[in-house]
N, C-alpha and C positions, 0 to 999 in steps of 0.2 A: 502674671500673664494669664489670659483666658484658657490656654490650651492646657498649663501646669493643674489650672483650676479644675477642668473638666477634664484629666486626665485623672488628676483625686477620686472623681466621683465614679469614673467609671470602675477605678481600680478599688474602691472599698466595696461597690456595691455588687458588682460583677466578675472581678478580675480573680477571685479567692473559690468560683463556683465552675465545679464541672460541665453546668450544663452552659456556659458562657466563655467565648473567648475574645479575647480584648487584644486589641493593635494600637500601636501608637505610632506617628510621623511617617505614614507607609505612601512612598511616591514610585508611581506607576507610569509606563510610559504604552503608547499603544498608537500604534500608525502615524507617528509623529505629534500627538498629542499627551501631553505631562498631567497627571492628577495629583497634587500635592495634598495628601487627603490627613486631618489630623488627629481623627482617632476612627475604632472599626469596631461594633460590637457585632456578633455573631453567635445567635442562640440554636439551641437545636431544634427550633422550629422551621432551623434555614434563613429566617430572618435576618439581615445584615443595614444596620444600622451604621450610615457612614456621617460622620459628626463632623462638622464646622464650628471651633470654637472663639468668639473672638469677645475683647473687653472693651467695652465705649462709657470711658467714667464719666463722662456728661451725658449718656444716653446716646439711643439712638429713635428717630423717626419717622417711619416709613410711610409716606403716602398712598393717595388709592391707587397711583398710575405702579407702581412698587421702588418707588423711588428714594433713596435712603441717605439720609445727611443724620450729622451730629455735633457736636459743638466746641469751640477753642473758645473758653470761657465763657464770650455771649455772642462772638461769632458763628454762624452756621458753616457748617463746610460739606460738601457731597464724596459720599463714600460708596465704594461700588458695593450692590446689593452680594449681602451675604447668601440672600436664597437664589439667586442666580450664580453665584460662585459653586456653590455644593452643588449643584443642578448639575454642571458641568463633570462635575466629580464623579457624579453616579452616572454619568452617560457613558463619560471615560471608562469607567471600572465595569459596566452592561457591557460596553461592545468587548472589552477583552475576554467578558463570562464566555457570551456570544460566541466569537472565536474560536473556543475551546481551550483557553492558554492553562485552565486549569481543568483536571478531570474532575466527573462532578459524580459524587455515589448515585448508587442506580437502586431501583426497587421496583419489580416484575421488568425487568429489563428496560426502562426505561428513564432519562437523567431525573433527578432533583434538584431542579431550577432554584437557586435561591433567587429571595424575596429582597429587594430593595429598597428601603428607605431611607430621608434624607429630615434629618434634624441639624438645626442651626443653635448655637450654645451661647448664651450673652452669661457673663460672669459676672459683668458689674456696669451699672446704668440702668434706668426705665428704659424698658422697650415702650414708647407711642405709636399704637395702632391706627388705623383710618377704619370710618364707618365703612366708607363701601368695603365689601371681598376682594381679596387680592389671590392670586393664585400664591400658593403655598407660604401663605402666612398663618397657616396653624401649626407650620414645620419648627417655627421661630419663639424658643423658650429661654426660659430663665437657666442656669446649669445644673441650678438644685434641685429641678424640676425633671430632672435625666430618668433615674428609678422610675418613678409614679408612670409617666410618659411610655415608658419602654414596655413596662409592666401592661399597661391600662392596653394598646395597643398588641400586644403579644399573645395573649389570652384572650380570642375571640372565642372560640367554644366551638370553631368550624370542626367537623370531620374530617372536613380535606384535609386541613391544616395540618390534624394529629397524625394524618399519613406520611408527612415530609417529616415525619419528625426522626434525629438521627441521633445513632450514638457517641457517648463522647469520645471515643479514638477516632470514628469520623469525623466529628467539629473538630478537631486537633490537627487531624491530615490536611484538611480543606484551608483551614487557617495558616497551617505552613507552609501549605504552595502560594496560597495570598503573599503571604510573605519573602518567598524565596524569590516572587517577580518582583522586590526592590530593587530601583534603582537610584541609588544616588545621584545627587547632581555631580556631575565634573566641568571644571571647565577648561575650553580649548581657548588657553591665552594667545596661542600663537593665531589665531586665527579671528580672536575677538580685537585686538591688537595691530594683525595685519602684518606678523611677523611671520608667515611661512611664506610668501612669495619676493620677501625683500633681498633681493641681492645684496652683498659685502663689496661695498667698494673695491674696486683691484686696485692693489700694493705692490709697487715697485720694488722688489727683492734687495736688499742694501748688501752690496759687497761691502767686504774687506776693507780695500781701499778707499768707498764712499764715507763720506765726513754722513756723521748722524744729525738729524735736520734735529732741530730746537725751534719747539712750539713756544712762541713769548706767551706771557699770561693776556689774559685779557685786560681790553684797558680800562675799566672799571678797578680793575685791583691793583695796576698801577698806580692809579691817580689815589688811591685808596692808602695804598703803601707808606709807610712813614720812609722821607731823605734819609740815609745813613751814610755819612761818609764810611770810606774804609780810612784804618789806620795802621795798613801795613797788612801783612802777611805773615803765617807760622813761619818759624824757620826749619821745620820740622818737616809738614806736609802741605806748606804753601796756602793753607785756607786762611779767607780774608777775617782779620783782627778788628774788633770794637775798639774805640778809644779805650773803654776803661779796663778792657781785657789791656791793652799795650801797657797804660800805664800801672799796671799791675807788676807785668814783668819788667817793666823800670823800675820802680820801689825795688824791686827783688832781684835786682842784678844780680847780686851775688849767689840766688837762689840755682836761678837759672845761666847761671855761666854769661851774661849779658846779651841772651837771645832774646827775641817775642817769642811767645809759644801760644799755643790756640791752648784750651781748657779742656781738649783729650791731650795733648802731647804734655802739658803741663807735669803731670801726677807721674809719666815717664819716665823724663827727666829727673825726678826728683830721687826717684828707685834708684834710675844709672847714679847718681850724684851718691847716694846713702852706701 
């Protein structure tokens, strides 16, 4: 799968490093919006790299309008854009920054905004480009391309930059509040179903004295049913006897005293008799 793939990479190249902290399958939910986001790098330059990774074994190809299909063998199929899907993801996961859902280290009293960016991970398939510019189509890389990419972009040589830079028990903190807003999916069957406002037939309490109603089968299983004559009754506990269970206990009169017996009272009998 693309996400097992580019979770390899993050976890060999970054996951072993103090100044890196790495998330996997982290879903966030914020004013009624879900971000199902599939991996999270987090440097101490506050940078937070939120990863979309997906696998298109016949490729995929984006047009200039940013429109993205790929193939079921030589059929084209349209697939929703991955750079709009993460888009969504880091918007989700801005406004919860925004909010304040997680406290953020300070320096001369004031927060350290992290930086967000949005990479799209293909594991396997040609990515096909279009000549014209598309918005955020330089987000959109190969998976092995992850390092190089993170690296190249991380290391600008600004000042500012080297000012947000934090320690690693602050990338630690920060990263475990990201985390502690997980929220699982659950789901409400009674309601996805339509079972919480369905009333229980009311049931007429059976007395004592009431005969117990007997639901026939259906008649599908009737008509289904193999004919069996009965051949008689246990003499034991009255259940109805097979031909060849009776003629059994005729062969074996002497066995059984010249009863029919059903094949539990049989073995009974045969104790009392011994």
């Amino acid at each position: 799968m693309g996400e097992s793939s580019a979770a390899y990479y993050a976890d060999v190249f970054f996951g072993a490093s103090k100044n890196w902290a790495v998330i996997h399958d982290l879903r966030v939910e914020h004013q009624g919006f879900v971000a199902q986001i599939d991996h999270i790098l987090i440097g101490r330059l506050f940078d937070v790299w939120v990863l979309e990774s997906k696998r298109f074994r016949n490729g995929i190809k984006i047009d200039e309008r940013g429109e993205c299909i790929t193939w079921s063998g030589r059929r084209p199929i349209a697939v929703e854009s991955p750079i709009e899907q993460n888009r969504r993801h880091v918007r989700i996961l801005q406004d919860l920054l925004d909010a304040g859902r997680i406290p953020l280290p300070r320096r001369l009293g004031l927060p350290i905004k992290p930086k967000l960016r949005s990479l799209v991970l293909i594991a396997e398939g040609r990515i096909s480009r279009p000549n014209a510019p598309v918005p955020g189509i330089e987000t959109v890389i190969k998976t092995d391309q992850l390092r190089n990419t993170v690296i190249q972009h991380g290391d600008t040589g600004n000042p500012l930059d080297l000012m947000k830079l934090v320690g690693p028990d602050t990338l630690e903190s920060f990263a475990r509040a990201l985390v502690d807003l997980h929220s699982p999916i659950t789901r409400d069957w009674e309601r996805q179903f339509r079972l919480a406002n369905r009333t229980p037939p009311a049931t007429k309490p059976l007395k004592t004295a009431d005969p117990v109603p007997v639901v026939p089968p259906p008649a599908a299983s009737i008509e289904k049913a193999p004919s069996r004559k009965s051949a008689g009754s246990c003499a034991t506990c009255a259940a109805p006897l097979s031909a060849g269970v009776a003629r059994f206990c005729k062969a074996n009169e002497d066995r059984f005293g010249g009863q029919l017996l059903c094949m539990t009272c049989q073995p009974k009998a045969l104790r009392r008799a011994g």
